[in-house]
NUVEXLUM-887614 format. One record per residue (C-alpha): x, y, z; chain; residue in three letters; residue number from 1. Coordinates in Angstrom, 2 decimals, always signed. Example, Ala and Ser with C-alpha at 12.3 -4.5 7.8 and 13.67 -1.06 7.14 Angstrom:
BEGIN
+---------+---------+---------+-------+------+------+
!       u !       v !       w ! chain ! resn ! resi !
+---------+---------+---------+-------+------+------+
!  +12.30 !   -4.50 !   +7.80 !     A !  ala !    1 !
!  +13.67 !   -1.06 !   +7.14 !     A !  ser !    2 !
+---------+---------+---------+-------+------+------+
end
This chain:
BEGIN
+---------+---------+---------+-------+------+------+
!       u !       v !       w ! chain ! resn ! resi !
+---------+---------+---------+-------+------+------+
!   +0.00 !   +0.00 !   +0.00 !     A !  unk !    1 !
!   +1.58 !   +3.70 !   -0.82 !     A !  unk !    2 !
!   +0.10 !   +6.86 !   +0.81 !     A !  unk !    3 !
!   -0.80 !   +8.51 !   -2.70 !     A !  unk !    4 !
!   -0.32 !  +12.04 !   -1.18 !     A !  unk !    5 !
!   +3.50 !  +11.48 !   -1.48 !     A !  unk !    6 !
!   +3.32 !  +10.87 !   -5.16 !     A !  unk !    7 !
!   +4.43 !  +13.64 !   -7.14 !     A !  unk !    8 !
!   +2.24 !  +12.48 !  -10.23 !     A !  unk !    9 !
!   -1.02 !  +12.73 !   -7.68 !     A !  unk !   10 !
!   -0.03 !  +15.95 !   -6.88 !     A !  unk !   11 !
!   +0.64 !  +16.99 !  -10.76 !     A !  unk !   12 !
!   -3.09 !  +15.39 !  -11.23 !     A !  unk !   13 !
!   -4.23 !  +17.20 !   -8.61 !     A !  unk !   14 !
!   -3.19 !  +20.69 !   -9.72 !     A !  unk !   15 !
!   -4.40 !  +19.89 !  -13.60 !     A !  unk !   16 !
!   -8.18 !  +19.02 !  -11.99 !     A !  unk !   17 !
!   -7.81 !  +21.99 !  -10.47 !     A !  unk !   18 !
!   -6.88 !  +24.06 !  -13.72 !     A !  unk !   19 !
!   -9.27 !  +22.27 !  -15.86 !     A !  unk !   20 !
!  -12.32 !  +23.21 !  -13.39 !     A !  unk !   21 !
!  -11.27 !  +26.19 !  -13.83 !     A !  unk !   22 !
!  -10.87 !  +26.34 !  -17.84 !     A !  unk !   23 !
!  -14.61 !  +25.10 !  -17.73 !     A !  unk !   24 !
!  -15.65 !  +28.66 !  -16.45 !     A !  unk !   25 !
!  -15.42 !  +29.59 !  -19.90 !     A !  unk !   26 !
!  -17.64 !  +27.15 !  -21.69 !     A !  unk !   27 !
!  -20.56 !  +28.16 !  -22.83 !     A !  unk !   28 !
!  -23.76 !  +27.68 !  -20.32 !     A !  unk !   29 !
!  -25.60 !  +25.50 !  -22.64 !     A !  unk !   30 !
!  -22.56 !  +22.71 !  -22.01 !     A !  unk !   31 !
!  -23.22 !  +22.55 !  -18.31 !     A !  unk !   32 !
!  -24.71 !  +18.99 !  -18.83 !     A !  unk !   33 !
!  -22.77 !  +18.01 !  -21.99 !     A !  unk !   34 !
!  -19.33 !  +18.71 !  -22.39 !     A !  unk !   35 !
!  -18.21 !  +20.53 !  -19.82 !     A !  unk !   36 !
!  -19.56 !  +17.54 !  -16.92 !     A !  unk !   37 !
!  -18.00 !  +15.05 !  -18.88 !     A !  unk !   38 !
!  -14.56 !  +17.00 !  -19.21 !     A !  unk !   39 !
!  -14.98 !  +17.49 !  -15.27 !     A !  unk !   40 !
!  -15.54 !  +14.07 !  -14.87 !     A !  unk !   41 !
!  -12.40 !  +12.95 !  -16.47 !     A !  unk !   42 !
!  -10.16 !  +16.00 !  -14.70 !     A !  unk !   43 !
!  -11.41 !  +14.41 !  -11.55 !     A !  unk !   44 !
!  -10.84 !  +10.61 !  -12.77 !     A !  unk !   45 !
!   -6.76 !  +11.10 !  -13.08 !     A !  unk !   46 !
!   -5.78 !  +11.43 !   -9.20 !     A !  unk !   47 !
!   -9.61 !   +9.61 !   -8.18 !     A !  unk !   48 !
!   -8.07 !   +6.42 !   -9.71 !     A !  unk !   49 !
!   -4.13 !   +7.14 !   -8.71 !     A !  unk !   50 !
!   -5.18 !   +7.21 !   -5.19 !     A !  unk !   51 !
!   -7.73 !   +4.11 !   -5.21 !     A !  unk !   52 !
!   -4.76 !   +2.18 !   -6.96 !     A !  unk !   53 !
!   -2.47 !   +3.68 !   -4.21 !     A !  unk !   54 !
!   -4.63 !   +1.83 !   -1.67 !     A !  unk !   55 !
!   -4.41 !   -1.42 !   -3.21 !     A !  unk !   56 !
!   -2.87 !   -4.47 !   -1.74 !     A !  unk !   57 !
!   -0.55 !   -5.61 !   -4.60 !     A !  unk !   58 !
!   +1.31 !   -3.43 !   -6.86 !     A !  unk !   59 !
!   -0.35 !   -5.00 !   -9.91 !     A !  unk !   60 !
!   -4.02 !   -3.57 !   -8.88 !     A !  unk !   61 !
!   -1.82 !   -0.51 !   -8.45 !     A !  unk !   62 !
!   -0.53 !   -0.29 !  -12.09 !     A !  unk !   63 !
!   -4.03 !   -1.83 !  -13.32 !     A !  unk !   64 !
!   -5.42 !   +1.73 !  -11.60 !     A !  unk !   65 !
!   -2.82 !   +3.82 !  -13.03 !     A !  unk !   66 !
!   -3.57 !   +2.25 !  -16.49 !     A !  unk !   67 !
!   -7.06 !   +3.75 !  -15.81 !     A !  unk !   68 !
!   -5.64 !   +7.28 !  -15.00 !     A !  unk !   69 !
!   -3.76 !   +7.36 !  -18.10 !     A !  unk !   70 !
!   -7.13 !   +6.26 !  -19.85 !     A !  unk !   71 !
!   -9.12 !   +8.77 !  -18.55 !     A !  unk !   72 !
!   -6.09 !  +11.67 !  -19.45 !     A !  unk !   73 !
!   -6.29 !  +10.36 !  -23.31 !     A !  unk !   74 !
!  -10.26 !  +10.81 !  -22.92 !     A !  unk !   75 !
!   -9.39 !  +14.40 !  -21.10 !     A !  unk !   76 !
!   -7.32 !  +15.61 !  -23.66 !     A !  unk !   77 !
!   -9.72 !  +14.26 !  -26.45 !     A !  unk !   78 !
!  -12.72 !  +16.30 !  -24.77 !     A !  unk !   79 !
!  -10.53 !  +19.13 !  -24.65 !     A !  unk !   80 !
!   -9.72 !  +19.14 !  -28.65 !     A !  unk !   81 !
!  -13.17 !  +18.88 !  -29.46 !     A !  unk !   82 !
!  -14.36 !  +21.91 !  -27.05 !     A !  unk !   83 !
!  -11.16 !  +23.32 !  -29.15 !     A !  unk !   84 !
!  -12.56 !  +22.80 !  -32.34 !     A !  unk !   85 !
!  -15.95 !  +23.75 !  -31.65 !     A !  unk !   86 !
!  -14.58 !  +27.19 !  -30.49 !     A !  unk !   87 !
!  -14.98 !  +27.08 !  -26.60 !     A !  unk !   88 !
!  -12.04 !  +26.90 !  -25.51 !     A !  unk !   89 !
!   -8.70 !  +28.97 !  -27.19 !     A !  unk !   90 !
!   -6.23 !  +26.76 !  -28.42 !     A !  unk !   91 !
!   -3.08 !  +28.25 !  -25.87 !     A !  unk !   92 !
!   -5.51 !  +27.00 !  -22.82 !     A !  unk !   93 !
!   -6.15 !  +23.53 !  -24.40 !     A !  unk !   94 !
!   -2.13 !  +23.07 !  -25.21 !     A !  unk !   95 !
!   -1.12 !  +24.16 !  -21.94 !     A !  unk !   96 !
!   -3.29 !  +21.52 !  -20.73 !     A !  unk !   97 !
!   -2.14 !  +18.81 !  -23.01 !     A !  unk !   98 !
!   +1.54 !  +19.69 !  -22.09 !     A !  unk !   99 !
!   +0.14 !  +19.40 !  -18.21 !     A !  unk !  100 !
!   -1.29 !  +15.71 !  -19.31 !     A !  unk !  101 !
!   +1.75 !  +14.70 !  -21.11 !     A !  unk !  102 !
!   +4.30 !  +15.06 !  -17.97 !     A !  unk !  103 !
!   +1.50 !  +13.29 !  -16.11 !     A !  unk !  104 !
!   +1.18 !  +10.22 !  -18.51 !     A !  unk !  105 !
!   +4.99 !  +10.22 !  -18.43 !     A !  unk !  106 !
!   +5.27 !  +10.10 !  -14.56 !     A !  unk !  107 !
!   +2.37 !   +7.39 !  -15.00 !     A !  unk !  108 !
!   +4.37 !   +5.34 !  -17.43 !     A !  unk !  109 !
!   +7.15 !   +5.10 !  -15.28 !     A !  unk !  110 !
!   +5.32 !   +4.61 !  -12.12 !     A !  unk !  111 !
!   +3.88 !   +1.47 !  -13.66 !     A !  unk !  112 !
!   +6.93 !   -0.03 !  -15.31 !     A !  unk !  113 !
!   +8.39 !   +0.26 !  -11.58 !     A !  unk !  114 !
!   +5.65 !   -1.44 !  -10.53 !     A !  unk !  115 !
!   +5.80 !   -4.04 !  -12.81 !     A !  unk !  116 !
!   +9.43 !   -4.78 !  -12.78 !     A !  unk !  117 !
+---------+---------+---------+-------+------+------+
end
Protein backbone atom coordinates (compact mmCIF):
# COMPACT_ATOMS: atom_id res chain seq x y z
CA UNK A 1 0.00 0.00 0.00
CA UNK A 2 1.58 3.70 -0.82
CA UNK A 3 0.10 6.86 0.81
CA UNK A 4 -0.80 8.51 -2.70
CA UNK A 5 -0.32 12.04 -1.18
CA UNK A 6 3.50 11.48 -1.48
CA UNK A 7 3.32 10.87 -5.16
CA UNK A 8 4.43 13.64 -7.14
CA UNK A 9 2.24 12.48 -10.23
CA UNK A 10 -1.02 12.73 -7.68
CA UNK A 11 -0.03 15.95 -6.88
CA UNK A 12 0.64 16.99 -10.76
CA UNK A 13 -3.09 15.39 -11.23
CA UNK A 14 -4.23 17.20 -8.61
CA UNK A 15 -3.19 20.69 -9.72
CA UNK A 16 -4.40 19.89 -13.60
CA UNK A 17 -8.18 19.02 -11.99
CA UNK A 18 -7.81 21.99 -10.47
CA UNK A 19 -6.88 24.06 -13.72
CA UNK A 20 -9.27 22.27 -15.86
CA UNK A 21 -12.32 23.21 -13.39
CA UNK A 22 -11.27 26.19 -13.83
CA UNK A 23 -10.87 26.34 -17.84
CA UNK A 24 -14.61 25.10 -17.73
CA UNK A 25 -15.65 28.66 -16.45
CA UNK A 26 -15.42 29.59 -19.90
CA UNK A 27 -17.64 27.15 -21.69
CA UNK A 28 -20.56 28.16 -22.83
CA UNK A 29 -23.76 27.68 -20.32
CA UNK A 30 -25.60 25.50 -22.64
CA UNK A 31 -22.56 22.71 -22.01
CA UNK A 32 -23.22 22.55 -18.31
CA UNK A 33 -24.71 18.99 -18.83
CA UNK A 34 -22.77 18.01 -21.99
CA UNK A 35 -19.33 18.71 -22.39
CA UNK A 36 -18.21 20.53 -19.82
CA UNK A 37 -19.56 17.54 -16.92
CA UNK A 38 -18.00 15.05 -18.88
CA UNK A 39 -14.56 17.00 -19.21
CA UNK A 40 -14.98 17.49 -15.27
CA UNK A 41 -15.54 14.07 -14.87
CA UNK A 42 -12.40 12.95 -16.47
CA UNK A 43 -10.16 16.00 -14.70
CA UNK A 44 -11.41 14.41 -11.55
CA UNK A 45 -10.84 10.61 -12.77
CA UNK A 46 -6.76 11.10 -13.08
CA UNK A 47 -5.78 11.43 -9.20
CA UNK A 48 -9.61 9.61 -8.18
CA UNK A 49 -8.07 6.42 -9.71
CA UNK A 50 -4.13 7.14 -8.71
CA UNK A 51 -5.18 7.21 -5.19
CA UNK A 52 -7.73 4.11 -5.21
CA UNK A 53 -4.76 2.18 -6.96
CA UNK A 54 -2.47 3.68 -4.21
CA UNK A 55 -4.63 1.83 -1.67
CA UNK A 56 -4.41 -1.42 -3.21
CA UNK A 57 -2.87 -4.47 -1.74
CA UNK A 58 -0.55 -5.61 -4.60
CA UNK A 59 1.31 -3.43 -6.86
CA UNK A 60 -0.35 -5.00 -9.91
CA UNK A 61 -4.02 -3.57 -8.88
CA UNK A 62 -1.82 -0.51 -8.45
CA UNK A 63 -0.53 -0.29 -12.09
CA UNK A 64 -4.03 -1.83 -13.32
CA UNK A 65 -5.42 1.73 -11.60
CA UNK A 66 -2.82 3.82 -13.03
CA UNK A 67 -3.57 2.25 -16.49
CA UNK A 68 -7.06 3.75 -15.81
CA UNK A 69 -5.64 7.28 -15.00
CA UNK A 70 -3.76 7.36 -18.10
CA UNK A 71 -7.13 6.26 -19.85
CA UNK A 72 -9.12 8.77 -18.55
CA UNK A 73 -6.09 11.67 -19.45
CA UNK A 74 -6.29 10.36 -23.31
CA UNK A 75 -10.26 10.81 -22.92
CA UNK A 76 -9.39 14.40 -21.10
CA UNK A 77 -7.32 15.61 -23.66
CA UNK A 78 -9.72 14.26 -26.45
CA UNK A 79 -12.72 16.30 -24.77
CA UNK A 80 -10.53 19.13 -24.65
CA UNK A 81 -9.72 19.14 -28.65
CA UNK A 82 -13.17 18.88 -29.46
CA UNK A 83 -14.36 21.91 -27.05
CA UNK A 84 -11.16 23.32 -29.15
CA UNK A 85 -12.56 22.80 -32.34
CA UNK A 86 -15.95 23.75 -31.65
CA UNK A 87 -14.58 27.19 -30.49
CA UNK A 88 -14.98 27.08 -26.60
CA UNK A 89 -12.04 26.90 -25.51
CA UNK A 90 -8.70 28.97 -27.19
CA UNK A 91 -6.23 26.76 -28.42
CA UNK A 92 -3.08 28.25 -25.87
CA UNK A 93 -5.51 27.00 -22.82
CA UNK A 94 -6.15 23.53 -24.40
CA UNK A 95 -2.13 23.07 -25.21
CA UNK A 96 -1.12 24.16 -21.94
CA UNK A 97 -3.29 21.52 -20.73
CA UNK A 98 -2.14 18.81 -23.01
CA UNK A 99 1.54 19.69 -22.09
CA UNK A 100 0.14 19.40 -18.21
CA UNK A 101 -1.29 15.71 -19.31
CA UNK A 102 1.75 14.70 -21.11
CA UNK A 103 4.30 15.06 -17.97
CA UNK A 104 1.50 13.29 -16.11
CA UNK A 105 1.18 10.22 -18.51
CA UNK A 106 4.99 10.22 -18.43
CA UNK A 107 5.27 10.10 -14.56
CA UNK A 108 2.37 7.39 -15.00
CA UNK A 109 4.37 5.34 -17.43
CA UNK A 110 7.15 5.10 -15.28
CA UNK A 111 5.32 4.61 -12.12
CA UNK A 112 3.88 1.47 -13.66
CA UNK A 113 6.93 -0.03 -15.31
CA UNK A 114 8.39 0.26 -11.58
CA UNK A 115 5.65 -1.44 -10.53
CA UNK A 116 5.80 -4.04 -12.81
CA UNK A 117 9.43 -4.78 -12.78
Amino acid sequence: MHNFKNLKVWEKSMALATSVYKLMEAMPVEEKYGLTSQIKRCAISIPSNIAEGAGRNTNADFARFLDISNGSSNELETQLLLAQRLNFLDASDVTSISNELDQIQKMNYKLINKLRE
